[in-house]
VOGU-3710 file (C-alpha; in Angstrom, 3 decimals, decimal comma):
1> xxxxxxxxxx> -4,873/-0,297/11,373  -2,069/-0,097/14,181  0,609/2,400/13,756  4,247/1,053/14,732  5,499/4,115/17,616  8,955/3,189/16,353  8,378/4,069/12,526  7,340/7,716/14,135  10,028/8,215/16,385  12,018/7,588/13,172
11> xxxxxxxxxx> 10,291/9,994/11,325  10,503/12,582/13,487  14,034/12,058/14,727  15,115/15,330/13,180  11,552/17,451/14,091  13,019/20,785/15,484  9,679/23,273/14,887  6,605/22,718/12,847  7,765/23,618/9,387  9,520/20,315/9,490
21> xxxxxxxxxx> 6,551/18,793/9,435  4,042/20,981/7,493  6,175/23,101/5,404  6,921/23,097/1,585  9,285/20,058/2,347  8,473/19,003/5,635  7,211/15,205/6,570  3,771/15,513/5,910  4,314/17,039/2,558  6,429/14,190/1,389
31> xxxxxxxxxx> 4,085/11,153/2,759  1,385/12,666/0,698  3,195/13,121/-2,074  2,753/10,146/-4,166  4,778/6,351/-4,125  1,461/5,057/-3,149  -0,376/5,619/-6,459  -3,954/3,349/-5,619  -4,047/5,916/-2,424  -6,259/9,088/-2,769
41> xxxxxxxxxx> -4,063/12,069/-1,524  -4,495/12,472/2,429  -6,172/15,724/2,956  -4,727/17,021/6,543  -7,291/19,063/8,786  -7,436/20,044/12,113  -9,123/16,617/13,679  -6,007/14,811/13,210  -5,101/14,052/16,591  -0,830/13,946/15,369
51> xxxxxxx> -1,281/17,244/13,723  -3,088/18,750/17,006  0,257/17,991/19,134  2,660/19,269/16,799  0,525/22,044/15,978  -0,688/22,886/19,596  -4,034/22,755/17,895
//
């Protein structure tokens, strides 16, 4: 599967500091949220190389 670089940069137009990302109602928290109901829930850990940037990992 190929990720566009353009749908991030969208996404994280407004990223100022992690909690956008991983907090209560950051990005992360609303992808895995639901609107894709035959996907299991994505279960973020530290091997996820877009987590390790933001999160200096």
């Amino acid at each position: 599967m190929t990720i566009d670089v353009k749908l991030i940069d969208q996404l994280l137009t407004d990223y100022k500091k992690p909690e956008d990302i991983i907090g209560e109602n950051g990005l992360l928290k609303q992808l895995t949220k639901g609107g894709w109901p035959s996907l299991p829930p994505a279960q973020p850990h530290r091997g996820c190389p877009i987590l390790r940037v933001f999160l200096k990992l």
